[in-house]
Structures are given as C-alpha cells and as structure tokens.
C-alpha positions in Angstrom: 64.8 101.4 98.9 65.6 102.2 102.3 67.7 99.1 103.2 70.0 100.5 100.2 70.5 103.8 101.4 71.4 102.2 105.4 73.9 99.8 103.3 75.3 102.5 101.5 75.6 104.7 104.6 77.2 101.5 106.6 79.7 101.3 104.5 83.1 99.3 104.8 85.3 102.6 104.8 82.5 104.3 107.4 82.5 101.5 109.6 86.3 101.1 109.8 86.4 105.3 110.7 83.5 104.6 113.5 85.7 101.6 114.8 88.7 104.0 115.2 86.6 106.6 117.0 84.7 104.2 119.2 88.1 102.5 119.9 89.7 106.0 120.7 87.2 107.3 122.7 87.2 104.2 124.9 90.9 104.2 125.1 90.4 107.6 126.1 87.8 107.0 128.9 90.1 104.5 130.1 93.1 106.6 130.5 90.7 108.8 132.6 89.6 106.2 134.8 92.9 104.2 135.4 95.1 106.9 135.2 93.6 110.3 135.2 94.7 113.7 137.4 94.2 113.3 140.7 93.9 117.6 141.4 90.9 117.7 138.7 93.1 120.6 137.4 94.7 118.6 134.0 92.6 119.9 131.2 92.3 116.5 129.3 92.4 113.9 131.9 91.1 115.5 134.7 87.4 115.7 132.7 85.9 112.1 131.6 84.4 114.0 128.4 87.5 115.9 127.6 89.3 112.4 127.6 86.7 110.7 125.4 86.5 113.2 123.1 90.7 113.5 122.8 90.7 109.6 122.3 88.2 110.2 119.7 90.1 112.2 118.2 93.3 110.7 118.4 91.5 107.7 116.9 90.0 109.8 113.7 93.2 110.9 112.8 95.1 107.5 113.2 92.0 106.4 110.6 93.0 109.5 108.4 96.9 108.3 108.7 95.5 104.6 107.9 93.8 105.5 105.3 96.8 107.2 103.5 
C-alpha cells in the first residue's frame, strides 16, 4: 500500500514541475555565483537564497506556461 501512494505522489506531471524548479533554482544559484552584484546591495543577486529562490520561481512558472 505504501509503495502506491510514493508512485502516485511521484507522478509524471509532479516530477516534470520538481525538474523545472530544481532546474530554476540552480540556474538561479548560478547566476549568483558567476555573475552576481558585486556591492551586495542588488536585492536578488546580491543574496544566494534570494537568487535560488527567484530561479525557482522563474522555473515553476515556465512549468505552469508548459503545461498550458
């Protein structure tokens, strides 16, 4: 019974949203490391959490749009 409910909850359609957010939040991280603000002063890429959490984000809603 358990293994059911872990299949259901992995899902193609759930797994294809985490990859998008996992994917985002990476991109994001990255952007923070290569590029990031110098001053510490930029509110999204001068904080490596702000940045993953933005690229997060960004990824969810290019899921949403996908999914469309």
């Amino acid at each position: 019974m358990e293994k059911l409910r872990i299949r259901e909850l992995a899902g193609k359609k759930n797994l294809t949203k985490l990859a998008f957010i996992a994917v985002g939040g990476a991109l994001g991280y990255a952007y923070y490391h290569f590029i990031g603000c110098a001053s510490g002063t930029c509110p999204i890429t001068g904080n490596p959490y702000a940045s993953t959490l933005y690229g997060g984000l960004v990824g969810f809603a290019l899921w949403m749009i996908k999914e469309d």
